[in-house]
N, C-alpha and C positions, 0 to 999 in steps of 0.2 A: 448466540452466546451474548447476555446482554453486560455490558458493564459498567458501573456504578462511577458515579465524577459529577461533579459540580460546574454546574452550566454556568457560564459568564453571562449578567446581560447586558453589561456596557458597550455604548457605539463600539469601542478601540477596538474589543475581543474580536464583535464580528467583521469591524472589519481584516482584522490579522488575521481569522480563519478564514475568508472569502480571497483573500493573498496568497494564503497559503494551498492550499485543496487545489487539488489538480486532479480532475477526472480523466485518466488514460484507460479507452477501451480496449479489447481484445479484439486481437483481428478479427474473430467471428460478428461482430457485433455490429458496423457498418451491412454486413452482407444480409444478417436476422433481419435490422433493421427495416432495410431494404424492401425481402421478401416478405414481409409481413404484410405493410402497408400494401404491397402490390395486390395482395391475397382479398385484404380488405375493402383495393377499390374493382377489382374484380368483381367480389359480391355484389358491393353496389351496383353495380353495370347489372349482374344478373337479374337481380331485383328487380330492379327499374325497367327492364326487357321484359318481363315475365307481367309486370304492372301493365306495359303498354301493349303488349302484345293481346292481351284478356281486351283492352279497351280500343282494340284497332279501328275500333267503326267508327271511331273519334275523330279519327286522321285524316288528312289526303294528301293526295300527291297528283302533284301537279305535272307530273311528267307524262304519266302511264292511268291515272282516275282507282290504280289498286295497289292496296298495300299486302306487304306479302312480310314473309320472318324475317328476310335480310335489308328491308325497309324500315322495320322497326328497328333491326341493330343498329342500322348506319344512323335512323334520327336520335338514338338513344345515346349514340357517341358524339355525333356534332353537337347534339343541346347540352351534354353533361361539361362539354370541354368546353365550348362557343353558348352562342346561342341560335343556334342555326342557320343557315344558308337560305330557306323560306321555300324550297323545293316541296317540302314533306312541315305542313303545318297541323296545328290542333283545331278540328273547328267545334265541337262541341261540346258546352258548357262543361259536362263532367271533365273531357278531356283537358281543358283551360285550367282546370282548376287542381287535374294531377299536373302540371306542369310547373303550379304558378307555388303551389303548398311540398310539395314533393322533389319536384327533378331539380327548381331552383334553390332549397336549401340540400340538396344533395352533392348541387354543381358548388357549393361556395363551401361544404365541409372538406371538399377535394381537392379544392383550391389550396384550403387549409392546410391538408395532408401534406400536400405540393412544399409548401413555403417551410413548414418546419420538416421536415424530410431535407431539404436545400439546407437550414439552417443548423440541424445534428451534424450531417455529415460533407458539411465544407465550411460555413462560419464557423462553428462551436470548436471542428478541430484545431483550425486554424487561431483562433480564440486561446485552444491551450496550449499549442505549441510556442506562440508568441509567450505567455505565460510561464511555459516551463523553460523557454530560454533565461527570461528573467531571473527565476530561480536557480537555474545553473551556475548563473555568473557567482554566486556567491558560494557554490558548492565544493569544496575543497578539502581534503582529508576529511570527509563526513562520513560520519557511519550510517550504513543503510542496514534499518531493522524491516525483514522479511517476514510479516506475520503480525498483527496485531490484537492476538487476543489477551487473556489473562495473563500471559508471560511477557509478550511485545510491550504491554501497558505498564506492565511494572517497571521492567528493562527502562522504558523511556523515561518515567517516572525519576527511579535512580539517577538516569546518566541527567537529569537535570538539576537532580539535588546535588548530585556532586558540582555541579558545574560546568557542564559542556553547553556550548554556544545553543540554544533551540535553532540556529540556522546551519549548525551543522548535523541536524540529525534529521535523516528521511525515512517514513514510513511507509513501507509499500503493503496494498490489502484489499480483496477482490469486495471486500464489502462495506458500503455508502456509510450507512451506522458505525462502521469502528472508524474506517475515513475523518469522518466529520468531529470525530472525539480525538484522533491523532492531530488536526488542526488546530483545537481550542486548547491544546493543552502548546502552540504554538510550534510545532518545529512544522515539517515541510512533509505533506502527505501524498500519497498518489494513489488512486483506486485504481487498479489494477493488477494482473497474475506476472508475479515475481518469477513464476517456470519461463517466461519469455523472455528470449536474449533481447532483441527490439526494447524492450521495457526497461531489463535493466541497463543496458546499453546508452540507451541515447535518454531513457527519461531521467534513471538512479545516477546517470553520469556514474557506473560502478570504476572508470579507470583511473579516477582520482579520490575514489573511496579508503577512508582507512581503515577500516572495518567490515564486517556483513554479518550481522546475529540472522539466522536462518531459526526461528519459530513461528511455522506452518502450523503447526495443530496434529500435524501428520509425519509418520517418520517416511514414508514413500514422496510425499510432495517436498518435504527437507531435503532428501537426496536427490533430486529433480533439480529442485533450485541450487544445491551445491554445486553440479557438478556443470548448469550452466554459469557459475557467477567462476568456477574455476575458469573455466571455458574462457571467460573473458577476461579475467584479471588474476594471474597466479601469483602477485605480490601483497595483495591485501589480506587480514589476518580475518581467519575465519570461523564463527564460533555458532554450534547448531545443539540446537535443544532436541535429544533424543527420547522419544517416550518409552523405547524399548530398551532395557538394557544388551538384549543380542545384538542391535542395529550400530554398537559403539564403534565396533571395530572396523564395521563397513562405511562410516561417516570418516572415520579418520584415515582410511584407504582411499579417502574419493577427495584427500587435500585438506580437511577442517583442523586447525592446529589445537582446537577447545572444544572439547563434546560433552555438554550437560545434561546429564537423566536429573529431572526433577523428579520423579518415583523414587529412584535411589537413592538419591542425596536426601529427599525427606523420609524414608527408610532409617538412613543411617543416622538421624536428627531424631526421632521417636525412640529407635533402642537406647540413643546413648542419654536421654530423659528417664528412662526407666533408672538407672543408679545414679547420676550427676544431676541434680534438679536445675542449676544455674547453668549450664554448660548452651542449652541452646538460646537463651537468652546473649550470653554472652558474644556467640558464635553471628547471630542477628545485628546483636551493636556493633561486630566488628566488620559484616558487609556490607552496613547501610551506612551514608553519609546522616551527620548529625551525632554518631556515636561521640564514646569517649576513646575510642580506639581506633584508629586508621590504620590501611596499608599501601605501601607504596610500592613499586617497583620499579625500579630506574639503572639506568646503564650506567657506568661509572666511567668518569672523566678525568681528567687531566689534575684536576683538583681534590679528587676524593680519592686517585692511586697512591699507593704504600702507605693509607690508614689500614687500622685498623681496626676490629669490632668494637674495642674499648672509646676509638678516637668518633665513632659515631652517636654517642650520647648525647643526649638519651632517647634517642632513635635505639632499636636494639632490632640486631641484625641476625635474618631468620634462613637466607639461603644466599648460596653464590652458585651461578650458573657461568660455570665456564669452559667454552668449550667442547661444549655439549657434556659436561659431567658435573652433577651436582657436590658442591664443597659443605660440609656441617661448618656450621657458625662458629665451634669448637676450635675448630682449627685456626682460626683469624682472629685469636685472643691473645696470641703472642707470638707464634714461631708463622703463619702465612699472613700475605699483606695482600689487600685488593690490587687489583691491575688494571689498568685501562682498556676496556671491552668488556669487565663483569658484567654480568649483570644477577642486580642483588634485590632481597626482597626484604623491606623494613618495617617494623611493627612503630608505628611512629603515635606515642600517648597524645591525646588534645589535651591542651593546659586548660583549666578552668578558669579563668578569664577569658579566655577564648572564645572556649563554650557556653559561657553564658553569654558574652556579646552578639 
C-alpha cells in the first residue's frame, strides 16, 4: 500500500529519522537468517567438491600418493576455511588456477557471509537495543499506534496537528517503507509485529502508554493485538478500527473502550450528504485541528463544580457523564449544577483572531 508524503531533504530531517527508526525483528528472523546463509554456504562447499572432485588428477597427497571423495572433501573444507595444511596440494596448472580464480574468491565471500551474519545478529541487535533504550527514557504516557497504513498516517497526522509532543507518539509496523515515512514525519517508529508481547512490552514500553489505536489493516490481526496489549496493560485506553461492522461487539468484549468502523461511519457521512449538502463538511471542520470548531473533553474540577451550562460561555456544553449515565445539557441550564468528577463534552468556537494567527 503505497503512501503519498513529502520527503525532507534537509541534513536535520535525516538525521531525526535515522534517531528515530528502530528496526525490531521477529523472533523468526535471527533463526531464517541463520538458516539461510548456512544453506548457501553449503552449496558453495557442494560446488567447489563437485569442481575438484572432476579435476582430482590435479591434486596430491602427500600421505598415501591417492586421492579419493573424502580427500577432496576434507581439502575443499580446510582451503575454503584456511588455506590449507599442505598435506593434499594442487599441482597442476589447471588445478592452480581453480584454486587461485575460484576457491580463493569463494574462501573470502564466506568470510564475508561470516562477518555480517556476526554483525545482524549481535552488533546490530545490540546497536538497537542500546537505541531503544534511548528512546524509552523519554516515553511516557505515549500513545502507541499499531498499524501504519492509510488510517495509522492520518491518525499520526492529526494527533500532530493538534499538538501532541512527536516524542510521544510511537508507531509500530511490519513494513520498512511505512516505517521510514512514520520517522520522517518525526515521532518514534519501530518495524516490527505489534501481535508480540516481547515487542510491545519491552520495545512500545506499552506499561506507561496512554493510549493504543490498534489499525492492522485486518480485523483478525486487531484482535490479536488487543487482546495482547490487554494482556499487558489493562489501564490504558484502547481504541481499534474495525473494518467489519459484525467484529464491533467482539472488539469491545476483548477490553477496547472505542471501536471505529471507517465503512460505517463513512456510510453514514454519504447518506446524510444526499439531503444536508454542508453537514459533512461541517462534521470534517469539527474533527480536524485547524477548524473553526473544536471539542474538548475534560473532567471537572474543583473550579468549574456548581457552574453551570450558562456559566460556561461561550464554550456550549454538549454532554455530562456521570456516573456512568449520560446528563442532557438541558438539564444544567438552571435546576442541575456540574460536580466534581463529571465529566463533560464542550463544543468550544475558535475566535478569529485566533484562527487567522
Amino acid at each position: 500500500m503505497a503512501l503519498s508524503f513529502r520527503a525532507s531533504s534537509s541534513r536535520k530531517a535525516s538525521r531525526l529519522f535515522f534517531r528515530r527508526v528502530v528496526y525490531m525483528p521477529t523472533d523468526l528472523d535471527p533463526f531464517r537468517t541463520l538458516l539461510s546463509r548456512i544453506v548457501l554456504v553449503g552449496v558453495l562447499f557442494c560446488l567447489l567438491t563437485g569442481i575438484l572432485w572432476l579435476d582430482r588428477n590435479g591434486l596430491k597427497d602427500h600421505m598415501d600418493g591417492e586421492i579419493s571423495f573424502s580427500d577432496v572433501i576434507y581439502f575443499t573444507m580446510v582451503t575454503v576455511t584456511t588455506v590449507g595444511y599442505g598435506d593434499i596440494v594442487p599441482v597442476s596448472t589447471r588445478a592452480r588456477l581453480i584454486d587461485a580464480l575460484v576457491i580463493t574468491p569463494v574462501r573470502i565471500f564466506i568470510w564475508v557471509i561470516f562477518l555480517g551474519t556476526a554483525y545482524q545478529l549481535a552488533f546490530r541487535q545490540f546497536t538497537e537495543v542500546f537505541r531503544m533504550a534511548k528512546l524509552q527514557r523519554h516515553l511516557d504516557n505515549h500513545v502507541v499506534i499499531c498499524g501504519f497504513g492509510h488510517t495509522g498516517y492520518s491518525t499520526v497526522k492529526e494527533l500532530l496537528a493538534k499538538g501532541t509532543n512527536p516524542d510521544q507518539i510511537l508507531v509500530i509496523d511490519p513494513g520498512e517503507e511505512r516505517v521510514r515515512i512514520a520517522g520522517e514525519l518525526g515521532v518514534v517508529a519501530l518495524r516490527g509485529d505489534a501481535t508480540q508481547e516481547d515487542l510491545l512490552k519491552y520495545g512500545a514500553f506499552l506499561n506507561e502508554a496512554k493510549a493504543v489505536i490498534i489499525s492492522a489493516g485486518r480485523d483478525d490481526t486487531n484482535a490479536l493485538i488487543l487482546l495482547t496489549v490487554r494482556h499487558l496493560n489493562s489501564r490504558c485506553r484502547v481504541i481499534v478500527s474495525a473494518k467489519e461492522e459484525e467484529n464491533v461487539k467482539l472488539f469491545r468484549q476483548g477490553g477496547a473502550q472505542t471501536i471505529i468502523s471507517p465503512a460505517t461511519y463513512g456510510g453514514y457521512m454519504l447518506a446524510a450528504a444526499v439531503d444536508q449538502q454542508y453537514l459533512a463538511d461541517y462534521l470534517e471542520d469539527f474533527l480536524t485541528a485547524g477548524g473553526k470548531v473544536n471539542f474538548e473533553e475534560r473532567t471537572v474540577d474543583k473550579q468549574d463544580a456548581g457552574k453551570s451550562a450558562l456559566d460556561l460561555q461561550p464554550d456550549v456544553l454538549l454532554r455530562v457523564y456521570r456516573q456512568g449515565s449520560i446528563l442532557s445539557p438541558w438539564e444544567f441550564q438552571k435546576s442541575h449544577k456540574l460536580e466534581q468528577g463529571d465529566v463533560i463534552l464542550l463544543f468550544k468556537p475558535v475566535l478569529e483572531d485566533k484562527a487567522s494567527s
